[in-house]
N, CA, C and O of each residue as an XYZ file, in Angstrom:
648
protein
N     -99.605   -111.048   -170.435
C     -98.763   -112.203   -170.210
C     -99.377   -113.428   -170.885
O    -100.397   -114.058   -170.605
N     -98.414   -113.600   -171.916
C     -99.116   -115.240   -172.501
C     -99.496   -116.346   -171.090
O     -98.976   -116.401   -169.976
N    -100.510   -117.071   -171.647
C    -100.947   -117.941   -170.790
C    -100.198   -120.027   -171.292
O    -100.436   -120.634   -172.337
N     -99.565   -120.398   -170.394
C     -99.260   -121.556   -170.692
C    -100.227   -122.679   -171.124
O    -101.353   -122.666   -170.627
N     -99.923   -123.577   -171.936
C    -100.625   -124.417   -172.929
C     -99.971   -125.580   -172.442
O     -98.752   -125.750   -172.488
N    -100.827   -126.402   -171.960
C    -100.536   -127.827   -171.561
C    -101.539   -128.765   -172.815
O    -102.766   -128.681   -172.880
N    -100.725   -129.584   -173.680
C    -101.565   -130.420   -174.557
C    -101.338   -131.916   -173.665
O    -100.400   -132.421   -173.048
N    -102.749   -132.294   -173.976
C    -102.947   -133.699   -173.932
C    -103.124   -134.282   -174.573
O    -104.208   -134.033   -175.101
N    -102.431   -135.451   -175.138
C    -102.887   -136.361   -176.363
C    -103.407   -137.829   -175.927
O    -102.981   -138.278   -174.863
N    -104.168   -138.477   -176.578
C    -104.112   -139.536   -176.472
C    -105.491   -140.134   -177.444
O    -106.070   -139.482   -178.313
N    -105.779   -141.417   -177.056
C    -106.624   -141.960   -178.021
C    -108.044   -141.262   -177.822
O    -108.468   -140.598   -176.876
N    -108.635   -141.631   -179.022
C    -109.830   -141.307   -179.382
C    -111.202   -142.431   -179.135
O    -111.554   -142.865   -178.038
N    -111.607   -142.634   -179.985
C    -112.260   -144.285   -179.862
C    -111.756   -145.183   -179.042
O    -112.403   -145.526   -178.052
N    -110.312   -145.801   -179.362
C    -109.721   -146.664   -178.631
C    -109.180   -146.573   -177.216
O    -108.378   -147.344   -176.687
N    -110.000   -145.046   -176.474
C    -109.575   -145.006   -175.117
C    -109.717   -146.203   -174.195
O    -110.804   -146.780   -174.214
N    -109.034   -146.525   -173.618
C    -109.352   -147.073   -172.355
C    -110.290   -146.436   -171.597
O    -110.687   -145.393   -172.117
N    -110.981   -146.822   -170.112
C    -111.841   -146.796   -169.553
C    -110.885   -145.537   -168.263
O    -111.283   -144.557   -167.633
N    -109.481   -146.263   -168.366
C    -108.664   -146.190   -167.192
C    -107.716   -144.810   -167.495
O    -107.321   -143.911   -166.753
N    -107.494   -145.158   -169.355
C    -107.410   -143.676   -169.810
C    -108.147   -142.185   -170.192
O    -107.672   -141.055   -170.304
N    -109.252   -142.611   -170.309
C    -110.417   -141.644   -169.700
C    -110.255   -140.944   -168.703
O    -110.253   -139.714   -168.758
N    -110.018   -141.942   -167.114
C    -110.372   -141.550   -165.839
C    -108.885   -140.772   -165.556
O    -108.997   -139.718   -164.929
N    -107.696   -141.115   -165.893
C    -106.661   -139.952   -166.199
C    -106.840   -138.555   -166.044
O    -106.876   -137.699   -165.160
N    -106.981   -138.734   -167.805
C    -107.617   -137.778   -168.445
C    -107.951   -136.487   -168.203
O    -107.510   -135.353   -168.384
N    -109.227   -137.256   -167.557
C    -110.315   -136.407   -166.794
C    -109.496   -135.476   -165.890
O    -109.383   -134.250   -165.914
N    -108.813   -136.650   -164.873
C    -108.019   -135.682   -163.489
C    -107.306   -134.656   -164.342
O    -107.633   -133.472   -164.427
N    -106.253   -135.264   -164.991
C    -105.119   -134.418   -165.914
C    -105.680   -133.025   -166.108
O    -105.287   -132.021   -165.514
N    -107.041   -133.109   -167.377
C    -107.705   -131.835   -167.497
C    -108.084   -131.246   -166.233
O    -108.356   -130.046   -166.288
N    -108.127   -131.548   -165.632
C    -108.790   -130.695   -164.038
C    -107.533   -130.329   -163.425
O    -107.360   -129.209   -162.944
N    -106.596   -131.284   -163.424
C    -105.565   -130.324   -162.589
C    -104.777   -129.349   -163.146
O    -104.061   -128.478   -162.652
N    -105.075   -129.695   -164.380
C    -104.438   -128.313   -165.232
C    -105.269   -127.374   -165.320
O    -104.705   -126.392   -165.803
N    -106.349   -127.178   -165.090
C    -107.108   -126.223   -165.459
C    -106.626   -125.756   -163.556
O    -105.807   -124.857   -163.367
N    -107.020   -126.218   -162.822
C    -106.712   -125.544   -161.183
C    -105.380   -125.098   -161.440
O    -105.288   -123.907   -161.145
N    -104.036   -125.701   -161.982
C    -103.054   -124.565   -161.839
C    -103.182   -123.188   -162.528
O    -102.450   -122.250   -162.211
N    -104.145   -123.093   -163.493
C    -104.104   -122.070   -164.155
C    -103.832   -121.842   -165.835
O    -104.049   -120.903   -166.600
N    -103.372   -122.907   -165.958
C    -102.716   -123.512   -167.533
C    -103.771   -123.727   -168.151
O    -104.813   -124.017   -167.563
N    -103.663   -123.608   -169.598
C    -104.975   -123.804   -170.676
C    -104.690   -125.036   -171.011
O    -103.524   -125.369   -171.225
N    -105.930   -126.067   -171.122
C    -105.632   -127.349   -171.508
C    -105.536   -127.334   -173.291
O    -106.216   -126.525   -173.922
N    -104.964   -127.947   -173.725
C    -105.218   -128.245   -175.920
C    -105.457   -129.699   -175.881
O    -104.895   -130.366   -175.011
N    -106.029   -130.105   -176.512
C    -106.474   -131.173   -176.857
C    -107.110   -131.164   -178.761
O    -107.424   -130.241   -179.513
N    -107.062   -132.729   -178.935
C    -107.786   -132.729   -180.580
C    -109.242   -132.088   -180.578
O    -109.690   -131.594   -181.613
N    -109.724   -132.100   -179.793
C    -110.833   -131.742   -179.802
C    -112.142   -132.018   -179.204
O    -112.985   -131.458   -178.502
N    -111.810   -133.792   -180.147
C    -113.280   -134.337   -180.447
C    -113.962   -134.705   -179.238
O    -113.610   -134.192   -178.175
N    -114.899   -135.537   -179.285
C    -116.322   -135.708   -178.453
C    -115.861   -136.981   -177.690
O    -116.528   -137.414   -176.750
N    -114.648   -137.607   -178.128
C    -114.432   -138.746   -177.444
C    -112.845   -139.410   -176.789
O    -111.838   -138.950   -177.328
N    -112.727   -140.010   -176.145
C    -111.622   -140.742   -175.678
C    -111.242   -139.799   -174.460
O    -111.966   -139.303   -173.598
N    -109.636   -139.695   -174.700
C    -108.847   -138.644   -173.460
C    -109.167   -136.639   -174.091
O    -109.082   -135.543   -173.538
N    -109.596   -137.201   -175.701
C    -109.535   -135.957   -176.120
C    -111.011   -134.721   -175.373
O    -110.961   -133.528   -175.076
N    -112.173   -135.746   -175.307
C    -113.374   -135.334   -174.528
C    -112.772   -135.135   -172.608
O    -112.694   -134.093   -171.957
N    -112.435   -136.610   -172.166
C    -112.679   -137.036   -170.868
C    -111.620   -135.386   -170.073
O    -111.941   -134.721   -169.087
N    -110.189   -135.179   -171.129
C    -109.379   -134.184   -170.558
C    -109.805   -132.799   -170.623
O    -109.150   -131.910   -170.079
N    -110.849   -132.583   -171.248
C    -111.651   -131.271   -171.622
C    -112.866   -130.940   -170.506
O    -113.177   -129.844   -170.041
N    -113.422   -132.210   -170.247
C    -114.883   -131.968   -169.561
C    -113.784   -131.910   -167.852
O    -113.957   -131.065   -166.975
N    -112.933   -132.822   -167.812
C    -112.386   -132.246   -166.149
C    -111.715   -130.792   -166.211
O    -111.622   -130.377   -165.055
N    -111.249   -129.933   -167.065
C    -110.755   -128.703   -167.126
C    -112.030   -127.912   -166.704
O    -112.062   -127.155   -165.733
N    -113.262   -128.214   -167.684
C    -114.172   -127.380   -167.669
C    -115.015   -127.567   -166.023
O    -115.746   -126.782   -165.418
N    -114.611   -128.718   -165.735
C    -115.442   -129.278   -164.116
C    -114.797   -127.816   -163.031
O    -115.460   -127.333   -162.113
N    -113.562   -127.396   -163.391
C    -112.960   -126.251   -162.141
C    -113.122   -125.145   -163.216
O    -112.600   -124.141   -162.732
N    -113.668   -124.828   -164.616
C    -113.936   -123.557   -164.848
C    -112.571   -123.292   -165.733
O    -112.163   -122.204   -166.138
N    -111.974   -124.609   -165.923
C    -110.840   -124.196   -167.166
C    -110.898   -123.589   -168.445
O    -112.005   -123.591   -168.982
N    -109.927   -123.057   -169.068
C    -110.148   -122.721   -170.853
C    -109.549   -123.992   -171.203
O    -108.676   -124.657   -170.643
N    -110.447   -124.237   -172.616
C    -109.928   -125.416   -173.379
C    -110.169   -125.102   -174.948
O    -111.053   -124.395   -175.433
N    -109.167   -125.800   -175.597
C    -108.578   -124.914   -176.615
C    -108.960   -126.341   -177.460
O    -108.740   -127.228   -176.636
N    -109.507   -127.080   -178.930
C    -109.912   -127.934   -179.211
C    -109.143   -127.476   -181.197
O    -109.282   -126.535   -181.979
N    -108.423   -128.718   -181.197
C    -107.491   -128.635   -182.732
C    -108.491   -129.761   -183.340
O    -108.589   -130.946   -183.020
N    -109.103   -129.124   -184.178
C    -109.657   -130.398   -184.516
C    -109.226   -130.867   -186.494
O    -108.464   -130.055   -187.019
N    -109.534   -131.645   -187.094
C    -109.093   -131.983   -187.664
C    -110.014   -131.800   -189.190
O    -109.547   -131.712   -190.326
N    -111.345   -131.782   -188.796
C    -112.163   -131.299   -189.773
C    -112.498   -129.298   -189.919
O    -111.890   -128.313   -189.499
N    -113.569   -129.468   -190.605
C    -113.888   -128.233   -190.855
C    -115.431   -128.158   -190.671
O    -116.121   -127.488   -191.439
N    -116.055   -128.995   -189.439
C    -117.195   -128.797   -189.146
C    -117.489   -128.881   -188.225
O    -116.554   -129.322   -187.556
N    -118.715   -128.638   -187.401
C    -118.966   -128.686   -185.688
C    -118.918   -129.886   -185.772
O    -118.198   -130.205   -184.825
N    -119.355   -131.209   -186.535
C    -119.581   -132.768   -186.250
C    -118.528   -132.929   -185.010
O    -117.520   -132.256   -184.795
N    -118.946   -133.784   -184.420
C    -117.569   -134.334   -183.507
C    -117.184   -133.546   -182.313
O    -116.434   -134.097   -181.507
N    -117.605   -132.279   -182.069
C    -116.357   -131.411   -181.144
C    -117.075   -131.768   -180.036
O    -118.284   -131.999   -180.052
N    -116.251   -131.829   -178.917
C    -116.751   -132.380   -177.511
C    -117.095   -130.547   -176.939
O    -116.455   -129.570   -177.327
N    -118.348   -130.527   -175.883
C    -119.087   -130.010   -175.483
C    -118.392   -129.024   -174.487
O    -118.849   -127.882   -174.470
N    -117.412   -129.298   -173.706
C    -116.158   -129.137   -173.235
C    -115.270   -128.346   -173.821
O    -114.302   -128.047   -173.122
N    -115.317   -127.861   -175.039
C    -114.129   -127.113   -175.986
C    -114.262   -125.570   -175.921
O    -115.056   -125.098   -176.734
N    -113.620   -124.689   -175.088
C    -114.184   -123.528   -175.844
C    -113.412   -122.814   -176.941
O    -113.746   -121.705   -177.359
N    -112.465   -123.430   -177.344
C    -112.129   -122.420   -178.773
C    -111.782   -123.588   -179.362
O    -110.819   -124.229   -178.940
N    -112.470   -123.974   -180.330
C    -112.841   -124.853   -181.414
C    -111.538   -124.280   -182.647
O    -111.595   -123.123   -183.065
N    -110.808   -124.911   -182.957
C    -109.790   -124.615   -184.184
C    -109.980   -125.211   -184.641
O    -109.915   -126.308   -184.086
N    -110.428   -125.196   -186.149
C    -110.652   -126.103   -187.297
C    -109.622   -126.048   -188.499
O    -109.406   -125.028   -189.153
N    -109.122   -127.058   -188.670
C    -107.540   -126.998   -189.770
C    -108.108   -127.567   -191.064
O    -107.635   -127.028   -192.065
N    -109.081   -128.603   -191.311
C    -109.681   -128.920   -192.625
C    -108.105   -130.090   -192.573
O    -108.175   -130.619   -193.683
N    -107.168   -130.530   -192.053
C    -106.230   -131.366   -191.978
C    -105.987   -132.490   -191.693
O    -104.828   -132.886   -191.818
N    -107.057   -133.399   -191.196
C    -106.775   -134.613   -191.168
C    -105.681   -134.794   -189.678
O    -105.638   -133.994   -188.744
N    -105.073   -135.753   -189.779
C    -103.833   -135.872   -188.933
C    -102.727   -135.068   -188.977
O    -101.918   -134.770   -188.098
N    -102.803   -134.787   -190.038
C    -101.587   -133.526   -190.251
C    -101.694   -132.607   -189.059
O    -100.682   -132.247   -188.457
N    -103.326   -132.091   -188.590
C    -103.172   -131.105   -187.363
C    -102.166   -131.941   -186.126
O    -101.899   -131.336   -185.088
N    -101.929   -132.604   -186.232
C    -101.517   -133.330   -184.989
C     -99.831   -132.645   -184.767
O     -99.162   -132.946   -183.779
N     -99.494   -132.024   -185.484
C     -98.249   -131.196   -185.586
C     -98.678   -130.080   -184.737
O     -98.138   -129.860   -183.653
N    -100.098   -129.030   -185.429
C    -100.241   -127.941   -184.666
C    -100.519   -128.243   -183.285
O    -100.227   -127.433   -182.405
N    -101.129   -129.482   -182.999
C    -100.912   -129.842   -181.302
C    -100.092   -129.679   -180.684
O     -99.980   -129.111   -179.597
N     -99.250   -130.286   -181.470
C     -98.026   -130.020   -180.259
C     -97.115   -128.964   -180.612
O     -96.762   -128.692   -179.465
N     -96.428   -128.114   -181.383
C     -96.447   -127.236   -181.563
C     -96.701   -125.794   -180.737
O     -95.886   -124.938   -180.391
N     -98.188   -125.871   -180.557
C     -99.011   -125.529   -179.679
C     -98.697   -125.710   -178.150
O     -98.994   -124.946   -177.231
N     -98.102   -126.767   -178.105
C     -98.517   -126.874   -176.642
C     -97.289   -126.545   -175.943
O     -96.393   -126.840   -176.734
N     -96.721   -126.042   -174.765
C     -95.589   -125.919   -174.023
C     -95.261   -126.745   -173.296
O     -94.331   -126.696   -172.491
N     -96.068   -127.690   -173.517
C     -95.514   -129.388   -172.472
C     -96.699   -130.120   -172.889
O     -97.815   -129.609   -172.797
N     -96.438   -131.757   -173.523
C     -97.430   -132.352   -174.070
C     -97.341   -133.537   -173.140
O     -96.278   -133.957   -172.684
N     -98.655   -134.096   -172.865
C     -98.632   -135.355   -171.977
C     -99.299   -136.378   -172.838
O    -100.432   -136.211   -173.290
N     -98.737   -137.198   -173.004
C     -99.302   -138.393   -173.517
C    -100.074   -139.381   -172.510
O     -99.437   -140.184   -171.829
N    -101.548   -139.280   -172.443
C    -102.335   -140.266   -171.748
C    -102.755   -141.140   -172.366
O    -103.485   -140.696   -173.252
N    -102.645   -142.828   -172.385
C    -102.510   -143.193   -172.946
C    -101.768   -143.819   -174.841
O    -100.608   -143.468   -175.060
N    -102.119   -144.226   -175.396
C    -101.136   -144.772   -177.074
C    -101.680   -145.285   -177.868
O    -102.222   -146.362   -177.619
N    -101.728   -144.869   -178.794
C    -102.726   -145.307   -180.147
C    -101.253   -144.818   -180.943
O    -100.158   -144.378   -180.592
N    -102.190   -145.312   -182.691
C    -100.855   -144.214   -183.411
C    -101.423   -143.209   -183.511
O    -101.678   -143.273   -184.714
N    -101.863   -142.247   -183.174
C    -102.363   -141.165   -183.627
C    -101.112   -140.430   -182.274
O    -100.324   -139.531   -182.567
N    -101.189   -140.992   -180.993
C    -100.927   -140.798   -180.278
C     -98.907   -140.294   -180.254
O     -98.182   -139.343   -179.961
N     -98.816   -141.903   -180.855
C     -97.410   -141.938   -181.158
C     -97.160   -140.674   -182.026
O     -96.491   -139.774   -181.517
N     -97.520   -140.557   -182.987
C     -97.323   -139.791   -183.734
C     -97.236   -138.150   -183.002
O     -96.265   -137.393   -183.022
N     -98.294   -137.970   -182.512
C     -97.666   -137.266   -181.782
C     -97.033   -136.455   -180.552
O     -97.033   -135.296   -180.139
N     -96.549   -137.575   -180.229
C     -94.693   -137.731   -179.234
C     -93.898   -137.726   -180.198
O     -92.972   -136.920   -180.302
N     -94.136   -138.533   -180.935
C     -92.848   -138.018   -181.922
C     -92.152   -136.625   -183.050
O     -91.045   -136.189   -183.364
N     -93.366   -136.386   -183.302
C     -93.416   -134.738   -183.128
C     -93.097   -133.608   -182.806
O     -92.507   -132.717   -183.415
N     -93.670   -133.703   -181.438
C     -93.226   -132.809   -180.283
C     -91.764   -133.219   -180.370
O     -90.942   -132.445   -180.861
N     -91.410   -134.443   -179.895
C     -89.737   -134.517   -179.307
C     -88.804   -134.226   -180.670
O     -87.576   -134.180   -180.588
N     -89.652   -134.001   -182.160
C     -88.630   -133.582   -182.745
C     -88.706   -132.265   -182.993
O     -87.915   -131.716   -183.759
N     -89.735   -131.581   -182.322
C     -89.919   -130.265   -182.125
C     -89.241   -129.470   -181.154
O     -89.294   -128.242   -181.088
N     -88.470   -130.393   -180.249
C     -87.552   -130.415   -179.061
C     -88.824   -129.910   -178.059
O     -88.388   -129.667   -176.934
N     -89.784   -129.765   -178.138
C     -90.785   -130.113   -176.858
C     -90.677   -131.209   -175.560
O     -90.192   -132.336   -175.462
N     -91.260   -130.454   -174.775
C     -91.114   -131.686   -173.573
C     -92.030   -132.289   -173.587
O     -93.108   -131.708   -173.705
N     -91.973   -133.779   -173.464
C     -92.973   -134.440   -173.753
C     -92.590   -135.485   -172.048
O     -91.577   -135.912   -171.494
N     -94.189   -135.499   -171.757
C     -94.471   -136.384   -170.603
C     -95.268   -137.661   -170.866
O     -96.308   -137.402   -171.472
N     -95.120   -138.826   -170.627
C     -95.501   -139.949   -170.975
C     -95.688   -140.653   -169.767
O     -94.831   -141.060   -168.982
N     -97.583   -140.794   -169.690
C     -98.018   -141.342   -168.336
C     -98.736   -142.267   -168.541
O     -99.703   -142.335   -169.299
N     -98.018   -143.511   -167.447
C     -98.387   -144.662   -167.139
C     -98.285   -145.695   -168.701
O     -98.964   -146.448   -169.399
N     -97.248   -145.225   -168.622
C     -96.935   -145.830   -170.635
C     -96.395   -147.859   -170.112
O     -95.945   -148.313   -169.061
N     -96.652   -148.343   -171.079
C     -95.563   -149.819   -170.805
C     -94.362   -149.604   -170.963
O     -93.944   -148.526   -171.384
N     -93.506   -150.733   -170.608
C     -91.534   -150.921   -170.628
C     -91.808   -150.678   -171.947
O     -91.292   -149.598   -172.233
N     -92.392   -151.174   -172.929
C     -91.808   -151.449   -174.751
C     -92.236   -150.105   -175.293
O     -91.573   -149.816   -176.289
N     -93.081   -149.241   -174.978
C     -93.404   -148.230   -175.182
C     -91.950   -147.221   -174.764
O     -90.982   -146.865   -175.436
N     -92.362   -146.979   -173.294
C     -91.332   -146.145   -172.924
C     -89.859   -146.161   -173.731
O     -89.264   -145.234   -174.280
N     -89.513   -147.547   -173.590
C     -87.965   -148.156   -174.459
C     -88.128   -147.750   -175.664
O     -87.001   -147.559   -176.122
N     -89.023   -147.481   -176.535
C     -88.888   -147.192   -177.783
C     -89.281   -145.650   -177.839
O     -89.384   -145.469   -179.052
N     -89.566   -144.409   -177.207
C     -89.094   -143.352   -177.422
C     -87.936   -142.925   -176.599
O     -87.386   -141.847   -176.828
N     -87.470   -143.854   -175.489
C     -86.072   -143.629   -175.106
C     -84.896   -144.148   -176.112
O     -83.744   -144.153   -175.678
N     -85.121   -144.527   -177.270
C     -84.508   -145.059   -177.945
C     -84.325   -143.882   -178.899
O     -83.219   -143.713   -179.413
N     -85.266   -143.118   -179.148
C     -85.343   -142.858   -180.006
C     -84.583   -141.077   -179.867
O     -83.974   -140.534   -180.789
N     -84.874   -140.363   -178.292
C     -84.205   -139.153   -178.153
C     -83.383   -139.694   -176.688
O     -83.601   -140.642   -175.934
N     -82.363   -138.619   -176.696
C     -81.972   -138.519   -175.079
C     -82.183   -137.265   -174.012
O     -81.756   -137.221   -172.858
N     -83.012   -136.186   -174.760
C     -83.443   -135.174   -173.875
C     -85.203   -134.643   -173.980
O     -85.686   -134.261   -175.046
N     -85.544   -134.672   -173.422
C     -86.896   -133.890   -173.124
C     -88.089   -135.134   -173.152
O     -89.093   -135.123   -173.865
N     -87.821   -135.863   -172.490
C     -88.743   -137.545   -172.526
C     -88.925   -137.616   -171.178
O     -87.957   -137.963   -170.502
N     -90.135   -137.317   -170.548
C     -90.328   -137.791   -168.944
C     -91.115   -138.984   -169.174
O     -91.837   -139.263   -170.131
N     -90.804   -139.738   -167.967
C     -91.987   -141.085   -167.693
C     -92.762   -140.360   -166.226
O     -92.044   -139.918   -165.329
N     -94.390   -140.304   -166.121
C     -94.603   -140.420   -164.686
C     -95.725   -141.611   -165.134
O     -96.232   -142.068   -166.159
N     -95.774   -141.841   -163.359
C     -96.651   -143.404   -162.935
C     -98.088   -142.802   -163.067
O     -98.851   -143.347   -163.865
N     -98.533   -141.687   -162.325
C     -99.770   -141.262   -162.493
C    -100.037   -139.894   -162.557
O     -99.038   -139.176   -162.610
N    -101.510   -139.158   -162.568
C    -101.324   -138.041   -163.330
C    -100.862   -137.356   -161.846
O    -100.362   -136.277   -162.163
N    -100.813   -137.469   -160.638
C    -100.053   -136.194   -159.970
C     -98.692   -136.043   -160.118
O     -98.087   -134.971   -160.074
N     -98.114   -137.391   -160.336
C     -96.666   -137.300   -161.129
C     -96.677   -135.910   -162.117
O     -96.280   -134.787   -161.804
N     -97.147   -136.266   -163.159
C     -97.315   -135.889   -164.325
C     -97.108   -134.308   -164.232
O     -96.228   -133.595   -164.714
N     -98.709   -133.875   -163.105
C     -98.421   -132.526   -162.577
C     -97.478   -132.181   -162.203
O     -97.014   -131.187   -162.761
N     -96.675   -132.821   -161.045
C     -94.997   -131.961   -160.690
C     -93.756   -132.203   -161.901
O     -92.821   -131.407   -161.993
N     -93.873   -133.285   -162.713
C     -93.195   -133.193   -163.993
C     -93.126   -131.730   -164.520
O     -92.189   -130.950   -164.690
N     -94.252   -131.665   -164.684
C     -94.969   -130.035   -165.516
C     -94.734   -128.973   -165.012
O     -94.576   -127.939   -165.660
N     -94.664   -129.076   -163.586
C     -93.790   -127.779   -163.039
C     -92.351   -127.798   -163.126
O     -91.587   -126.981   -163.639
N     -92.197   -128.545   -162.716
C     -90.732   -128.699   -162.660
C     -90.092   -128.249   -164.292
O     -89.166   -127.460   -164.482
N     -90.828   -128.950   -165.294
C     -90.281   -128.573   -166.680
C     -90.274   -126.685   -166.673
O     -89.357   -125.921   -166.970
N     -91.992   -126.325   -166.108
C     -91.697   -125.012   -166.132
C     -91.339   -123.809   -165.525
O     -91.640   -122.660   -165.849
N     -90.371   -124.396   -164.216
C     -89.828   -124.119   -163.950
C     -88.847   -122.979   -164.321
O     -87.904   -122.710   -163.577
């Protein structure tokens, strides 16, 4: 039985402190339902903080990364995918994933939500601003959740897979 793929995206460097601490939960409660977390990979932001809480309950974590070398990969990853792609991997993220949550927004981030939703993926968007939210509700009218925080987020995710 394939195993479900929950991706998390969000910033790298430019994490927040507050998007970190997300993150973190996000990866952990996905790893306790049973779901494999995906993430970019690297050593830092939501892409580290959502990896090391998966691995805190004994999760698999699946790491897209963008180069073609160990530099960078957070400690947290256990299957390291290397694309040699730049941002371009940011397609196989979501792609990849069977429900993508956006923690936190950068463009790397934007990019990909926008992606996914033209991938007709479900995409979850947590604790986003009004101008944010308004501008990918603008942009599709099906498969766009908003939740307030990440246990939202979690019954979003069932409910989608439902």
């Amino acid at each position: 039985m394939r195993k479900i793929i929950i991706g998390v995206m969000g910033p790298g460097e430019k994490a927040t402190a507050v998007d970190m601490q997300k993150a973190y939960e996000l990866g952990k409660l996905i790893a306790t339902q049973g779901w494999v977390l995906l993430t970019g990979g690297r050593n830092v932001g939501v892409m580290d903080a959502a990896s090391r809480g998966a691995k805190s309950v004994d999760g698999l974590t699946i790491g897209i990364l963008r180069d073609h070398d160990n530099d960078g990969i957070s400690e947290a990853v256990d299957i390291a995918i290397f694309t040699d792609m730049g941002n371009a991997r940011n397609n196989i993220n979501v792609v990849s994933s069977d429900v993508v949550i956006a923690c936190g927004m950068g463009a790397g981030t934007a990019s990909e939500v926008s992606l996914a939703l033209k991938a007709n993926k479900k995409v979850i968007l947590l604790s986003v601003d009004e101008e944010t939210k308004n501008f990918f509700q603008k942009l599709v009218s099906k498969n766009l959740y908003c939740a307030n925080d990440v246990d939202n987020a979690i019954a979003i995710t069932k409910e989608i897979l439902a």
